[in-house]
N, C-alpha and C positions, 0 to 999 in steps of 0.2 A: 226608616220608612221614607219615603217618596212623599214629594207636592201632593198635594189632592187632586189641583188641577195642572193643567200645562198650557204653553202657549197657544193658541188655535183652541182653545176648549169655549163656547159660548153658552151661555148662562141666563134661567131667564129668572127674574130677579122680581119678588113682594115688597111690596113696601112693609114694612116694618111692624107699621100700627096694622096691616090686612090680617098678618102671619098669625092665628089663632089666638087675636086680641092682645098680644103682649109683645113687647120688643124681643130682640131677638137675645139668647141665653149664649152662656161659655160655650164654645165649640163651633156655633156656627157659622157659617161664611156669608158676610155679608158685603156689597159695595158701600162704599164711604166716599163722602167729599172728602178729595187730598186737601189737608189745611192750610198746606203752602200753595195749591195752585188750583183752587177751588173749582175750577173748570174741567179739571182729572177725575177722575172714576177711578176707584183701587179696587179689588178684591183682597180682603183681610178676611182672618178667622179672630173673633172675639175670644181674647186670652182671660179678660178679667171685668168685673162692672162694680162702677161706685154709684150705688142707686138715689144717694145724697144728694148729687150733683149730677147725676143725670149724665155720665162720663162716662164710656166704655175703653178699654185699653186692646188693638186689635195689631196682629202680628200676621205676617205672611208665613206659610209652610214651606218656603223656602229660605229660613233665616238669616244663613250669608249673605243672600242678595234682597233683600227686603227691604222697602222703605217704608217705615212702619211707626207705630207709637214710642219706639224706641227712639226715634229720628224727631219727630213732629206732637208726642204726649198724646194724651187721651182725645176721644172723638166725643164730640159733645153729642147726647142722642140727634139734635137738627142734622149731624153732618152726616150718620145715617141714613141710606137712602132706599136700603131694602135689605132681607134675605135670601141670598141662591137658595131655589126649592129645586132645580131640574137642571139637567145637560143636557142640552138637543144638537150638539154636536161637539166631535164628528160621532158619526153616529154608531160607531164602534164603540163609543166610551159611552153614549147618551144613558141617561138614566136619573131619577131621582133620588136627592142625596137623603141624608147624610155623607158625605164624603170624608172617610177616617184619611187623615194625613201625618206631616212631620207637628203636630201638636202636641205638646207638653203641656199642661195645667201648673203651672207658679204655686 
């Protein structure tokens, strides 16, 4: 299977606590504070959550090339910044997700 998204794709992004009163669940794609460079913006899909600590583990759909939980460990829920709910561009692809991609469930 193929990325969800691709380069050129823009996103328009909930904050987290808006998304139907609950943080965001396995599967969905959400933007993160990069840990190592807190002023980056990621797009990750939520592979796992430890609800103890409040820790989510988030992997890109393109594995190979991903910098991800794998590189940098779990995202603390603060570094959560929202869930993609829509594509509005371009507008061939626009639509709102779910967006099925290269995800695997652990």
């Amino acid at each position: 299977m193929a990325p969800a998204l691709l380069p050129g794709d823009r996103l328009i992004v909930t904050r987290w606590s808006m998304v139907l009163g609950r943080p965001p669940d396995v599967g969905d794609i959400v933007a993160v504070r990069d840990p190592r460079l807190p002023e980056r913006v990621l797009i990750k899909r939520v592979t796992s959550i430890d609800p103890t600590l409040g820790t989510f583990e988030v992997m890109g759909d393109a594995r190979n090339a991903s910098a991800d939980s794998r590189q940098f460990g779990p995202v603390h829920r603060s570094g959560i910044l929202g869930k993609a709910v829509y594509r509005y561009a371009p507008a061939t692809r626009s639509g709102p997700g779910p967006w099925p991609g290269e995800y695997h469930s652990a």
